[in-house]
C-alpha positions as CSV (number, residue, x, y, z in Angstrom):
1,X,-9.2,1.4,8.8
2,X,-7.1,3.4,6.1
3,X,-9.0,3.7,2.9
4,X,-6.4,4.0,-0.2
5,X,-7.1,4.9,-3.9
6,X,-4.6,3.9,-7.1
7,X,-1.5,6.5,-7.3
8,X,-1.6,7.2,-3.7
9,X,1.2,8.1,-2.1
10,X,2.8,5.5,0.9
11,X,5.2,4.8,3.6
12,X,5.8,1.0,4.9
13,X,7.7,0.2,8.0
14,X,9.6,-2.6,6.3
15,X,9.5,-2.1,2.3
16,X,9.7,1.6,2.5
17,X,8.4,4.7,0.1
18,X,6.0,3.7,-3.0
19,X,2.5,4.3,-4.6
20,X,-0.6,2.4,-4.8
21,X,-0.8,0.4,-8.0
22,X,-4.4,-1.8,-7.2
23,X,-6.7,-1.8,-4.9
24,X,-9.3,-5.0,-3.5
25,X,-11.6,-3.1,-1.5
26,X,-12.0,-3.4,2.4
27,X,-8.9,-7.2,1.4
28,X,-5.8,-5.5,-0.4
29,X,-3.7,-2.8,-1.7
30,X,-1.4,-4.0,-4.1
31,X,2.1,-1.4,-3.4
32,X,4.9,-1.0,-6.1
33,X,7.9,-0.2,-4.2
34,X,10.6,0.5,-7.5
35,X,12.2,-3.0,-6.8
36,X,9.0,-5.0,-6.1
37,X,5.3,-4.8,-5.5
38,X,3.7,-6.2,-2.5
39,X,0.2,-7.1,-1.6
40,X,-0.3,-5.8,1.6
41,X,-3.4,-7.0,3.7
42,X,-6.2,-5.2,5.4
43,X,-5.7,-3.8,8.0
44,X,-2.9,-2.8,6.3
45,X,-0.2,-2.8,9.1
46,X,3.1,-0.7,8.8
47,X,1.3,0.9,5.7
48,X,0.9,5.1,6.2
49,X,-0.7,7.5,3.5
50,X,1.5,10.4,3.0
């Protein structure tokens, strides 16, 4: 499983480019995507470092 740190970096299949805004270890990332942020859950499908 990915491991992701605030101001990373991303790429989602869906939601597109943004950066990592919060992090619940091993549960959540939280992912600011301009227009939204999502809470994406572990194991973090669709969701790529860059």
């Amino acid at each position: 499983m990915p491991h992701f740190v605030v101001q990373d970096k991303v790429s989602h299949d869906k939601y597109g480019l943004g950066h990592v805004v919060g992090v619940e270890e091993d549960i959540a990332v939280l992912v600011d995507f301009g227009t939204e942020i999502h809470r994406i859950i572990a194991p973090y499908p669709r969701l790529f470092k860059l």
